[in-house]
N, CA and C atoms as a LAMMPS dump frame, in Angstrom:
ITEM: TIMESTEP
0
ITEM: NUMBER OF ATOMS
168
ITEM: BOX BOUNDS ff ff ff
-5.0000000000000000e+02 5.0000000000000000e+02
-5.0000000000000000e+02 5.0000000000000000e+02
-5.0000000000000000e+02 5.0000000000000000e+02
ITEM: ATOMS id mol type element x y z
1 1 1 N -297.303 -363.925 93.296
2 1 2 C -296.012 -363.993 93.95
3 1 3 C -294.998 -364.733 93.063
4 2 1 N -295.089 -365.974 92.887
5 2 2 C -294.733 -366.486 91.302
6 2 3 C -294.038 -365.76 90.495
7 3 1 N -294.927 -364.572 90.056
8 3 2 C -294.424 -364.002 88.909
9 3 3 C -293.027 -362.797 89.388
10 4 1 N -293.607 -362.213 90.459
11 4 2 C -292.493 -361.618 91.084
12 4 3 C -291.205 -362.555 91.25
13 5 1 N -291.229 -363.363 91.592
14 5 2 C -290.383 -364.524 92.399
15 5 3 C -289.521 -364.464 90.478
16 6 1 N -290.017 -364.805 89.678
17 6 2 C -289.839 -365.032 88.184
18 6 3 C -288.802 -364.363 87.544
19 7 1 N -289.161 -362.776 87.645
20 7 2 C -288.813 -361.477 87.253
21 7 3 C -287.582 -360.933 88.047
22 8 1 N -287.784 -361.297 89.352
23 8 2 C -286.407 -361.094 90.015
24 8 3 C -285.449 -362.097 89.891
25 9 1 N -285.544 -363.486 89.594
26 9 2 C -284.277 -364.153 89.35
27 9 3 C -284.16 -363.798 87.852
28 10 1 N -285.201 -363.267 86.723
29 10 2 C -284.328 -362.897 85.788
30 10 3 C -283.377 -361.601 85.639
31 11 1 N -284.003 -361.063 86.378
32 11 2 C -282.697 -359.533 86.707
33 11 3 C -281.99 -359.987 87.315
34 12 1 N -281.645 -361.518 88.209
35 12 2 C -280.528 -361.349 89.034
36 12 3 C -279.713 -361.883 88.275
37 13 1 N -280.276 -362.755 87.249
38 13 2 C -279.152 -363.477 86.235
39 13 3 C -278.588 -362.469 84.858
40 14 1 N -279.324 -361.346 85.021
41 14 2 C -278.954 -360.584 84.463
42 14 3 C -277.849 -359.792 84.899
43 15 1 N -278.135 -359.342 85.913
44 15 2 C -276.957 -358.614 86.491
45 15 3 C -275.957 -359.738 87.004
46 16 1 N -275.997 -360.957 87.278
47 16 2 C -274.783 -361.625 86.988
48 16 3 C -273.92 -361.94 85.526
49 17 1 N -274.447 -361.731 85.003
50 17 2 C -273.98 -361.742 83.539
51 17 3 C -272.947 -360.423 83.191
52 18 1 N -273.835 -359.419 83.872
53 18 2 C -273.08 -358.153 83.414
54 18 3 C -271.8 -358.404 84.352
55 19 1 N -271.695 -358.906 85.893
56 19 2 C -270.965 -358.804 86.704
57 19 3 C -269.371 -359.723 86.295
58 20 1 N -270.125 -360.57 85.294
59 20 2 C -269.091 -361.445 84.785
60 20 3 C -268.503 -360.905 83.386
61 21 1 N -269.16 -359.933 82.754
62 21 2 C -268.879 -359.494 81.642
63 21 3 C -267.573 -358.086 81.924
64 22 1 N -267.906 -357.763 83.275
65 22 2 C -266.57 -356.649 83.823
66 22 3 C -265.917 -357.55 84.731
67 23 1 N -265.735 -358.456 85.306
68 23 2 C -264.834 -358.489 85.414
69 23 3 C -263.312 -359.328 85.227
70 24 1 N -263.731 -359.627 83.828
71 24 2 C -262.403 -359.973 82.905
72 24 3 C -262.845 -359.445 81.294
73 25 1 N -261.838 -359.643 80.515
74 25 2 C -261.82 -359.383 79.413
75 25 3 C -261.207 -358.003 78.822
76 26 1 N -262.149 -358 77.687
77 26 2 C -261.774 -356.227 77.43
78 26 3 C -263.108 -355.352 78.225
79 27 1 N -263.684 -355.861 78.847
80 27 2 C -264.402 -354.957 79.147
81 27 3 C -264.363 -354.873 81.08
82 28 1 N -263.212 -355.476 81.082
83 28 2 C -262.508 -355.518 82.369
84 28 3 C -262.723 -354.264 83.121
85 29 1 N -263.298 -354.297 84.464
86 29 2 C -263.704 -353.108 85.62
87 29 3 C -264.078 -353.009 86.751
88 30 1 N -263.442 -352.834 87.464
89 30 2 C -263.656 -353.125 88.669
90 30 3 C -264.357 -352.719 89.667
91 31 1 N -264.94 -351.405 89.242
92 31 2 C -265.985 -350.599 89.951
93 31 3 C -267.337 -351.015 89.576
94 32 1 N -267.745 -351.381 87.908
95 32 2 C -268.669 -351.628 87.038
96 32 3 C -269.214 -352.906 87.635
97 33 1 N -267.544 -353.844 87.969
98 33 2 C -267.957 -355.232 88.494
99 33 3 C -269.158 -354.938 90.08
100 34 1 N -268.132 -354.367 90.555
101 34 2 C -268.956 -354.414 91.679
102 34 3 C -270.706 -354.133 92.182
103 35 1 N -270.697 -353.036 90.999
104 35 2 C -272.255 -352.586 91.17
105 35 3 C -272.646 -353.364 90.669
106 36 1 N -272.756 -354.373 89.603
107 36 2 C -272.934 -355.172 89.56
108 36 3 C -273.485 -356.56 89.96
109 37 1 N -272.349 -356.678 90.587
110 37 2 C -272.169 -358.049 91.825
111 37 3 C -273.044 -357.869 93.089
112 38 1 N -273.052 -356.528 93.693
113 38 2 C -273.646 -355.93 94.763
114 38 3 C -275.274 -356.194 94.328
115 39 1 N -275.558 -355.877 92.753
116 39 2 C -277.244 -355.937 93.065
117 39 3 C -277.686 -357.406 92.551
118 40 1 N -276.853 -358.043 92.249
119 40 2 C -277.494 -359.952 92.337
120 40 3 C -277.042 -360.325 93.198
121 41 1 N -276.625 -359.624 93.916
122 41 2 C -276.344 -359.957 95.797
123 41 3 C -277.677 -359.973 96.387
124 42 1 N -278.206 -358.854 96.75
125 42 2 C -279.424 -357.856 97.172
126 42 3 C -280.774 -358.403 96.414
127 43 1 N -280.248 -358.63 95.099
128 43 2 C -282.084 -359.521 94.347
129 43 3 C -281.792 -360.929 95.331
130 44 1 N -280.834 -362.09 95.078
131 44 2 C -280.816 -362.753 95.855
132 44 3 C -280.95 -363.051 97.457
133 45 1 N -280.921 -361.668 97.807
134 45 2 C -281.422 -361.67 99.085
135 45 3 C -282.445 -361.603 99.317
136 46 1 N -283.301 -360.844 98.415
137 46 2 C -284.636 -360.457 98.598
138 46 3 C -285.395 -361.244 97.858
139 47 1 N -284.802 -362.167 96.97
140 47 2 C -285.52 -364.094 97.177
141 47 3 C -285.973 -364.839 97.792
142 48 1 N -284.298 -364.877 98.767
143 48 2 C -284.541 -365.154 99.454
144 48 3 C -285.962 -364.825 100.662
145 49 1 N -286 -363.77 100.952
146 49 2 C -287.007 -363.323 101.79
147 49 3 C -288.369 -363.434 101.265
148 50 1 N -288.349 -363.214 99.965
149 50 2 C -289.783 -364.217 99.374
150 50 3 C -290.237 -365.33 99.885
151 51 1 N -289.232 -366.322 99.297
152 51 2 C -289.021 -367.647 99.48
153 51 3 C -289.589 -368.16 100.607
154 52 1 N -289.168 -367.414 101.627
155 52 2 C -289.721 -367.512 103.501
156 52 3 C -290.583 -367.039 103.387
157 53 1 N -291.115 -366.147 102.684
158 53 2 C -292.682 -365.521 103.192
159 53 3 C -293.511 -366.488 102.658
160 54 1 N -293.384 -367.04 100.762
161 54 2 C -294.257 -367.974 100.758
162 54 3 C -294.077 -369.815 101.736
163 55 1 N -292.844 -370.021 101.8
164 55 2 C -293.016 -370.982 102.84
165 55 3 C -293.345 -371.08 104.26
166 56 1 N -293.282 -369.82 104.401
167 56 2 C -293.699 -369.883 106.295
168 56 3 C -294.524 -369.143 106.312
């Protein structure tokens, strides 16, 4: 579980990275941002719900 738990906060910091990489700069976008933003939303949610399964 660990390792899952591991692997999903590194995709979520991944896709926050990208989410911050559209939306400023030259690679400025606002649609790009969002899909983005939307799935280190959704990994963080589903951390969350880890998180509770191994604590409770």
């Amino acid at each position: 579980m660990e390792e899952i738990i591991a692997k999903i906060e590194h995709e979520k910091e991944f896709q926050r990275k990208k989410a911050e990489e559209y939306s400023s700069g030259i690679f400025q976008n606002e649609v790009i941002f969002a899909r983005y933003d939307q799935a280190a939303k959704i990994l963080e949610w589903v951390l969350g719900l880890l998180r509770e399964e191994i604590g409770g």
